[in-house]
Every structure is written in structure tokens, then in C-alpha cells.
N, C-alpha and C positions, 0 to 999 in steps of 0.2 A: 091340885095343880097350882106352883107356886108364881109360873111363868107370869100371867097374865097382872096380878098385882103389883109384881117387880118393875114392867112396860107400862103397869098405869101410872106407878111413880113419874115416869119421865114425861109426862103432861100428856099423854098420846088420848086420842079420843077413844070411849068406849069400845064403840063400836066397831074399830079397827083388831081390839083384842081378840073376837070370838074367830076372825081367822087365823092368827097366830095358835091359839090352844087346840084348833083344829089339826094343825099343820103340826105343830109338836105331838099332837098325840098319834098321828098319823105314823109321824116319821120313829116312834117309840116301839111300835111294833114291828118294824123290818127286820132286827137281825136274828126276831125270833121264826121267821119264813125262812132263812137262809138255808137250812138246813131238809127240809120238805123235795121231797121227785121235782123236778122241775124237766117240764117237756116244753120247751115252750114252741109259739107256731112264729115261724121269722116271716119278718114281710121280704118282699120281691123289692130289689134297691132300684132297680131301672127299670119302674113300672112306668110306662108314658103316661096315665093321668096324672098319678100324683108328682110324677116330675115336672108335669107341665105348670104346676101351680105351685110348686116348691119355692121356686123364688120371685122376687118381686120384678117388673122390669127396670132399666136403669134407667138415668134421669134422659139419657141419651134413649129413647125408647128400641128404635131400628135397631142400636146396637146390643138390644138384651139378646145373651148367652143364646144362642141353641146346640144342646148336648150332644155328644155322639147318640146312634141310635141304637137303640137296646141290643139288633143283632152283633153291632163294633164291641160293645162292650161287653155282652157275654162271650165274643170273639177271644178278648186277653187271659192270657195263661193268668191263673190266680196266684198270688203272691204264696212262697212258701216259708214260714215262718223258723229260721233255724235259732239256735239258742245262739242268746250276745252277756260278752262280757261286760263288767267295770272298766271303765277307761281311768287308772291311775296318771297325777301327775307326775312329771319328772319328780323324784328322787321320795316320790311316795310308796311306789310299784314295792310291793314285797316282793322279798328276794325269791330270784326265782319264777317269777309270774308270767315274765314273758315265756320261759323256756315251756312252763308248763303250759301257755295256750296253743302252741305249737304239738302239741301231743294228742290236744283234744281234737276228739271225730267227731263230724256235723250232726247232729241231733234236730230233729223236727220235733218242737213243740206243744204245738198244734193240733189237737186229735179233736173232735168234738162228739165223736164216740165217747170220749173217755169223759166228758162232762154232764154226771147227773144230779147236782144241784143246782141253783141259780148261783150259791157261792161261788162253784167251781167256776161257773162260766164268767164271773167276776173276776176270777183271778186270773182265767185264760187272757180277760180283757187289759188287766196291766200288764199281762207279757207283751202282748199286741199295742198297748199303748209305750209300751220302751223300746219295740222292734222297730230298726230302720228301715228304710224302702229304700236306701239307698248304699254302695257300696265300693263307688268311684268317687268319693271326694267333692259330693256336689257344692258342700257348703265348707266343712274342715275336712282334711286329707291327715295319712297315718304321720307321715313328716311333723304335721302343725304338732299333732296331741303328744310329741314325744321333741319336742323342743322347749326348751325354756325359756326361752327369747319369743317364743309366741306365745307364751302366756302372760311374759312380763307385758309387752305391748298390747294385748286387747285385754287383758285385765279380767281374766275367766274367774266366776267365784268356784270353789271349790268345798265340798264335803267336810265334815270333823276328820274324815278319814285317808284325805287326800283325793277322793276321787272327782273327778270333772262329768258331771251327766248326763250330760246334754248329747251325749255319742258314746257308742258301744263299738268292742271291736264282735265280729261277727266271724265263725267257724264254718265255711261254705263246702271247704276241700280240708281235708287235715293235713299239718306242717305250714297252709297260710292263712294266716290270718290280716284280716281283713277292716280299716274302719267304716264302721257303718253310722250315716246322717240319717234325717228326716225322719226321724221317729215323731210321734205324736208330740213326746216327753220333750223334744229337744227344744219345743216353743214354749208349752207347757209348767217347765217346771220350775222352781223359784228356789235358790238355795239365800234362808236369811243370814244374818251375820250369828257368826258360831255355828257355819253348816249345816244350820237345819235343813232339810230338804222339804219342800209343800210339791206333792205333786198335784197338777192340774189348776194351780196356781196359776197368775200373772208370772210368766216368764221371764226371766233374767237374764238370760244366754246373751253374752253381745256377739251377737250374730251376721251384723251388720258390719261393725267394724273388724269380725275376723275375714269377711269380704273381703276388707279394704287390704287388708293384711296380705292378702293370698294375690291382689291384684297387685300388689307393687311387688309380692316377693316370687312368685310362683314363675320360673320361666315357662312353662307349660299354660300359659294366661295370657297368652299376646293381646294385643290391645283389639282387633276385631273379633277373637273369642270374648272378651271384657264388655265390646258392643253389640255382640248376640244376645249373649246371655242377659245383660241391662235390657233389651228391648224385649225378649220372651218374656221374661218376669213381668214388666211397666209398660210398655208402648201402649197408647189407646187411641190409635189413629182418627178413629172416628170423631175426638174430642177436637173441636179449631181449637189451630194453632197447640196442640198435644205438648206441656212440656215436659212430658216422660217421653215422646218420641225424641224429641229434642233431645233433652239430659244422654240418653239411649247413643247417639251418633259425637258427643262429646270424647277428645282424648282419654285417656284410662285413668289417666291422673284429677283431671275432674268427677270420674264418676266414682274412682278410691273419696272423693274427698265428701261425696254426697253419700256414701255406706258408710262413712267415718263418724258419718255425724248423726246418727240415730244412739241414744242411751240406749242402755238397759232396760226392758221393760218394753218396749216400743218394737217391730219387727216389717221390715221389707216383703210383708211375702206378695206370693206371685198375684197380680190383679190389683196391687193397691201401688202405692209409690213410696219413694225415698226420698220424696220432695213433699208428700205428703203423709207422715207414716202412720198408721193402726198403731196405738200402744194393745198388746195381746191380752187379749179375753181372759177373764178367768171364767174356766169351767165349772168351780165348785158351785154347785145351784144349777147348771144349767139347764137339767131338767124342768126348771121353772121360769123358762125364757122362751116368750113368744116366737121372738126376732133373733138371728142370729146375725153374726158379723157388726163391726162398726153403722155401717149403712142400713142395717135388718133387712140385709140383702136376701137372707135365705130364710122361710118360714119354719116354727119347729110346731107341728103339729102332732106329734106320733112320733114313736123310738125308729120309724119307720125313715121319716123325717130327718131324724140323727144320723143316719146311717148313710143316708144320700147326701149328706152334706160332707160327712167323713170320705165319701169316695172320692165325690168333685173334688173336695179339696188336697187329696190325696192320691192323683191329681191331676184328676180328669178335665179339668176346666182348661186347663191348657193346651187343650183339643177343642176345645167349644170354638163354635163361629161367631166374630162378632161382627152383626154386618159385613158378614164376609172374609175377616180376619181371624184366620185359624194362629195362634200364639206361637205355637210347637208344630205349625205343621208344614209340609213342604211347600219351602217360600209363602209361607205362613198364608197359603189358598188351598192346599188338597191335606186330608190326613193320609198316609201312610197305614199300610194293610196293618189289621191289628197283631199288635204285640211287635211290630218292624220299627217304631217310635226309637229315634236317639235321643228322645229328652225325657231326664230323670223323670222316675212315675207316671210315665203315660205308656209302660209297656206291659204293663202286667196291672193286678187287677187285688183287691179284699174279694176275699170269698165273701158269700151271704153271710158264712156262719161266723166268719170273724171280723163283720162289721157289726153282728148283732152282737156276741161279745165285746166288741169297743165299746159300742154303746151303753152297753151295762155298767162298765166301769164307770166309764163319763158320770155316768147316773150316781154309782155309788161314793162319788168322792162328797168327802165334809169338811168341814171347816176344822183347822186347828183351836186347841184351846185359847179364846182368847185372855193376853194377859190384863187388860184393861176392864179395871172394876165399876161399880158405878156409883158416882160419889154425889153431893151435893153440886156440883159444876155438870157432871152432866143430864141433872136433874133439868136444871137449868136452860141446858141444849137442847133439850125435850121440848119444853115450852116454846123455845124460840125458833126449832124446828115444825112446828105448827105454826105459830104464830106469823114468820114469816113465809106460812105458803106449800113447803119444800114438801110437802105431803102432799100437794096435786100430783107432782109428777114422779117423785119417789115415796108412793103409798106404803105404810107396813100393812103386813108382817113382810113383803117381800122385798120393801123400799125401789123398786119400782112400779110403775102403771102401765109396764109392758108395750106404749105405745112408742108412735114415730114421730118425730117433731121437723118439720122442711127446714131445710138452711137456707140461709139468708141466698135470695137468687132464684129459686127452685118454686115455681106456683104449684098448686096440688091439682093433678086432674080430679073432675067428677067422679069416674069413676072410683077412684083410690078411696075416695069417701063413704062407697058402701064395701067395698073388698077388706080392708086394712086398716088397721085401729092408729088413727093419726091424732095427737093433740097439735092442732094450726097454732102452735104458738113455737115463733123462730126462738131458739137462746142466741144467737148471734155467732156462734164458732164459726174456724174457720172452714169456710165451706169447700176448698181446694179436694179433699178427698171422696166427700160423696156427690163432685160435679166432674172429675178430671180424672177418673179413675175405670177402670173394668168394672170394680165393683159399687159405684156410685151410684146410688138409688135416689137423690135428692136429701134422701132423711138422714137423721142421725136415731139411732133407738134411744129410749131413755135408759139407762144401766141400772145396775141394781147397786145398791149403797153398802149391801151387807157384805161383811169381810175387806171394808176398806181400810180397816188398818195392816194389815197384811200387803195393802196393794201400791202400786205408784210405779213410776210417772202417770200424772192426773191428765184430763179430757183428752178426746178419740186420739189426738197426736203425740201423747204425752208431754204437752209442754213445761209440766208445771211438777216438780217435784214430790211435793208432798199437800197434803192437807191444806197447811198451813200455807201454803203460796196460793193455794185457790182461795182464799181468803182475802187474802192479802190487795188492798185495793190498787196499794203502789206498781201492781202488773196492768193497770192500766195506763201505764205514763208510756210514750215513746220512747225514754232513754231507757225502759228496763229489761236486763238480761234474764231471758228467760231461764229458768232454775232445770228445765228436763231438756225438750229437742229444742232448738235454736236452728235449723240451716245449718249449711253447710259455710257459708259467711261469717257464721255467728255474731253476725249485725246486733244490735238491740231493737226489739222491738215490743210494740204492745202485745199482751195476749188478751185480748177482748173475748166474749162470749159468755155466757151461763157467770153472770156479775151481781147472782141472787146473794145477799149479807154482807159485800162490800161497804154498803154504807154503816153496819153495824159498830158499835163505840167497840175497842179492844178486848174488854172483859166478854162481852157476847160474842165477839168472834172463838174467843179462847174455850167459849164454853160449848161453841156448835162443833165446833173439831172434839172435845171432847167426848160430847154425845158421839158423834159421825164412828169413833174409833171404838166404841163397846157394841157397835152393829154386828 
């Protein structure tokens, strides 16, 4: 086992090695199971205990979540999984490609009869993690994907091959076709420079600003459609003085100017804000993550766990009562008989069996080869990766310690202290999302380090581009422009928080990013 002498080089304590060669040896023997009968026993996704302690409450206590009830939601027709295509760019489409998706007849994909390996059901699981649940336009419409002028302006990255991935067209009826959103993939996936594709990656899609794009161009987007749907996504009434309710009843032009201004990387979705935004999760690892979401709003105890989280999010939460406040539901106080829902993903439903195929996938994503070797500099960052600390809360092998840290504002109940694995020490970030939000739990999780070179924009709101600006102490000054999300101002301002190796002389900063980058 060569692992483990390679990791002692980088100064790392003994003792931290014997989980690392555990964990490699672990993961050495999976894709020799792949192939073995696999029967396996799915858990029940809308079971009321374990949903009842699924997630954390929010820092707003009254207003934590309560679900639809098991009979609503085994009420929705289950989603039927039809086969989707590549979405080429203008003047990439091989000739002929539209004509011929007009020919093809809808195929269900989907069988789970037909899956008896665990590979299989992993593979069923990337059809379902690239399948949309959407197929009106909820985020980009068929007009957007086949104009040029909407790709010049939100600046979509795109494949070696020309393809844009983030959206499929979908074969429902044969002769239309159809584009289909809200795949798992379309948050998910990360196209790096020269088109590599990372799926289950920190996401890429600018998502946000093709928003902005659809509100100033779409005449079918009038301005109190613009303020519906701003306030289904973000309003969190229960919060004083709410200013996503606010933002929510603003002209359209203000709230283009607030989707406009999230990068790449970073993502609107529904329950957080666009005044406060998530930079998106990377999945790869997640099977090894206590806490889920920015806030470790949702607990991962079991594939069980994953699977209920894939629902909610997918997207049943927009049915939850908060304090009273149904998001999606009539005059956002009664739900609407199931499967009668007009708002995207609350009318239909994941079957059991192909949540527990998502989950599988989820599980089986890995990390790309990384191209960063390990040299005497970041030997270097090893020691001063210790040295300075950064291993209490980002432990290997897993480079986190899976706990919750409060933000600044937020006291910890008693309770939380036998339930939830908290380290009470604030980093200072900004606390706007896990106080102001639906999905606000006081905390921030601690994240995991590994595969951050692959990743960016840096901390929960992506403000910081790369490594090296977390670094970087001059982001503590007031005059400096933040390098990732800025507002929608884009004022200058400090980005204070998690300010562990700012004081470090240049050469040791130079040498912790390069450690950080062979994680």
C-alpha cells in the first residue's frame, strides 16, 4: 500500500493515515461487486419517522418545513422517464439532427425489471440523473438553446463537441420535440476548459443570468409572472423584514439585475436566495457527508436519507408549510389535490425505484484524474496545513470533520448539542443565507477540501474565485472587488470570514494552495 507513505510525506499526522488506507482499500474492491445478482431492499422515501428527523430545524424554529403527508405524496403520478437527447449548439447540430429527432418515437427507459446488477442500476441512475422533470421552459425554453445571441450573452460553456448539457430535448409524442430543464445534471455538471465534462461536479451552468436573459427577452414573462415566480423560489415571510420578500415585489428589471449577478458555479435554487446565493455542492464524495445542503439542512444517514432528499428537492419542498406558508400552493395557504399543482415538479413524483437508482449513481461518482503532482512546495503545505490548525475542521482522509459551525448572530440551542455534531466555533462568513433564507439552519457545514481543484467560486456564496483569492488577505480591505459573486451593485466590498493563513508570508500562502490543489 503505497498511499499512505506518499500522505505521510506531506507532514500529515500518523495517525490520520490508518483511515485513509482503510478507505482506499475499501473503495479498491467495488467494481469487482459490480457485476454479482444484486436484489437489493429499497427503503420507503416518505416514511414519517425518518422524515421527521431528516432535517435540521431552521434557525427560524416555527418555521421549519413540514412535508406533505405520506398519503399526498404517494397520491402524485410517478414521473415517467422518456429517453432525451444532446442539445447541440447553433451551427454545431450535425446536419440533419433536428430532422431526425422529429422521427424518433417515445421510448420509456426506465424498467427496473430489466436491472439485475448493481452496475445496471447505476447506470439506470445517470439516465435519471440527466432526465428533466421539466418540459415547459421552466428555466431555458427551446427558442433560448437554438439562438445564438443567447448564447453570446449568458456565455453557456459548451462540450469538445459542441454540445450545451445542461438541457436535453425530450421525445414525449413523436414529430415534437420538446426542451427539457431541471435534470439533476443541469446543477450538477461542470464543463472545464477544452470541454471536459465532470459530472456531479460543482456546476457551471449560468443559470441565473439565463434567467435574467428570459426576463427582459421573453414576452411571455411579464413582469408579475417575473414577481410570482421571484417569490415561489425566495420569499421567506416568516424572516423580519424578509428581503427576498422584498427583492420578490421589485420591477422585473431589478430582479433581471439580481439573477444577473450570480457567476458560474453559484445557483438560485428554490428555498435559498439570489441575494444570498449557495455556490453548488459537489456531489462527488457525497456518500461521505453527514450534512447536506450549504446550511446541513438535511441529515445523510442512510441511501435512505439520499433519496428523500432527492425528492424534497425535486421538488417537493415547494409544497412544505412554513409556518404556514405553502411556496407553490394556493395563495401560498392550501395545497392543491395531488398531481393538480401548476408549479414545476410538485405534480408528479420519483418512483421508489428510481430514487434508489439516483442514489446509486450519486454514490458512484469519482473524482477525475487529478493533474497536480506533489512536489517539494506542497510537501511544504502539508506541514503548514497542520501546523496552522486547518485539520481540526478539515480532518483527512476526508478533509472534513462533518460538523456544523453557527454563524455569527445564531446561539446554539441545548438541545442541538446532544442531537448534531456542532464545532461552536463561528468562521465569521456571511451569515445572510443560513439566517434569511427557507433553508437557513443557523449553521454553515464544514465542506470537504477534497477535489478543490476542480472547484470554484470559493465559500457557501461563491464569492471568491479561486484558491488563491481565499488566500489572499487584500479581500479583507473595503475597497476590494470581490473576484466570484459581488451583488447585483457590484459595490466593493470586504469578504471577511474563514481568514485561517491570511497572515501567512507569500511563499506559505503559495505553498497551502498548492497542497489544497493535489486533495
Amino acid at each position: 500500500m503505497k498511499q499512505p507513505t506518499l500522505w505521510a510525506a506531506y507532514g500529515l499526522p500518523a495517525a490520520l493515515l490508518v483511515g485513509l488506507a482503510a478507505a482506499t482499500t475499501k473503495s479498491s474492491g467495488e467494481g469487482a461487486r459490480l457485476a454479482l445478482p444484486y436484489t437489493p431492499t429499497i427503503p420507503r422515501t416518505w416514511d414519517s419517522t425518518a422524515l421527521a428527523a431528516a432535517e435540521l430545524p431552521l434557525a427560524t424554529p416555527s418555521a421549519s418545513p413540514r412535508h406533505v403527508p405520506a398519503a399526498y405524496y404517494y397520491g402524485l403520478p410517478e414521473r415517467v422517464a422518456y429517453k432525451n437527447y444532446p442539445v447541440y449548439a447553433p451551427g454545431r447540430e450535425p446536419k440533419g439532427y433536428w430532422q431526425w429527432l422529429e422521427k424518433q418515437e417515445p421510448q420509456v427507459v426506465f424498467d427496473p425489471a430489466k436491472l439485475h446488477t448493481e452496475a445496471d442500476w447505476i447506470k439506470a441512475g445517470e439516465l435519471l440523473f440527466d432526465m428533466p422533470i421539466d418540459v415547459d421552459g421552466a428555466v431555458i425554453t427551446l427558442d433560448n438553446v437554438r439562438d445564438p445571441a443567447f448564447y453570446a450573452a449568458v456565455k453557456v460553456p459548451l462540450t469538445k463537441d459542441g454540445i450545451m448539457p445542461y438541457a436535453r430535448y425530450v421525445v414525449k409524442e413523436k414529430g415534437k420535440v420538446l426542451l427539457g430543464n431541471l435534470s439533476c445534471g443541469m446543477c450538477h455538471t461542470r464543463v472545464e476548459q477544452g470541454g471536459v465534462v465532470l459530472k456531479g461536479a460543482q456546476g457551471n451552468f449560468p443559470g441565473d443570468p439565463a434567467t435574467a436573459w428570459n426576463i427582459r427577452h421573453d414576452p411571455n414573462f411579464p413582469e408579475p409572472a417575473v414577481q410570482y415566480v421571484t417569490g415561489v423560489l425566495f420569499d421567506a415571510p416568516f424572516v423580519p423584514n424578509d428581503p427576498n420578500s422584498q427583492l420578490s415585489r421589485q420591477p422585473k428589471e431589478k430582479i433581471a439585475q439580481a439573477f444577473e449577478s450570480l457567476p458560474p458555479g453559484t445557483n438560485g435554487r428554490q428555498g435559498t436566495s439570489i441575494l444570498f446565493p449557495p455556490s453548488v455542492p459537489d456531489l462527488i464524495g457525497v456518500q461521505q457527508r453527514t450534512y447536506l445542503d450549504h446550511g446541513g439542512l438535511a441529515r445523510h444517514r442512510s441511501i435512505g436519507d439520499m433519496m428523500r432528499y432527492i425528492a424534497i428537492n425535486q421538488a417537493l419542498d415547494f409544497m412544505a408549510s412554513y409556518d404556514a406558508y405553502i411556496p407553490a400552493g394556493k395563495a401560498h395557504k392550501t395545497l392543491p389535490p395531488p398531481g393538480k399543482s401548476a408549479f414545476v415538479g410538485t405534480f408528479d413524483r420519483y418512483s421508489e425505484a428510481q430514487l434508489f437508482a439516483l442514489a446509486k449513481y450519486v454514490y458512484s461518482l469519482r473524482p477525475p484524474t487529478n493533474p497536480h503532482q506533489p512536489t517539494a512546495q506542497t510537501k511544504r503545505g502539508g506541514q503548514l496545513f497542520v501546523e496552522q490548525g486547518c485539520v481540526s475542521c478539515h480532518t483527512p482522509p476526508l478533509y472534513t470533520n462533518n460538523m456544523l459551525t453557527p454563524a455569527d448572530g445564531f446561539e446554539v440551542p441545548e438541545e442541538h448539542r446532544q442531537k448534531y455534531d456542532v464545532f461552536e466555533i463561528s468562521i465569521g462568513t456571511d451569515p445572510g443565507y443560513t439566517l434569511q433564507t427557507r433553508r437557513g439552519t443557523g449553521y454553515y457545514k464544514v465542506p470537504s477540501l477534497r477535489g478543490v481543484w476542480y472547484r470554484g467560486p470559493f465559500l457557501h456564496d461563491g464569492s471568491l474565485a479561486t484558491l488563491e483569492d481565499m488566500l489572499d488577505p487584500r479581500r479583507l480591505d473595503a475597497g476590494y472587488v470581490p473576484t466570484g459573486f459581488r451583488g447585483a451593485s457590484g459595490a466593493p466590498h470586504a469578504v471577511r470570514g474563514h481568514e485561517f493563513g491570511l497572515a501567512l508570508p507569500a511563499p506559505d500562502r503559495a505553498a497551502l494552495v498548492a497542497f489544497l490543489k493535489i486533495l
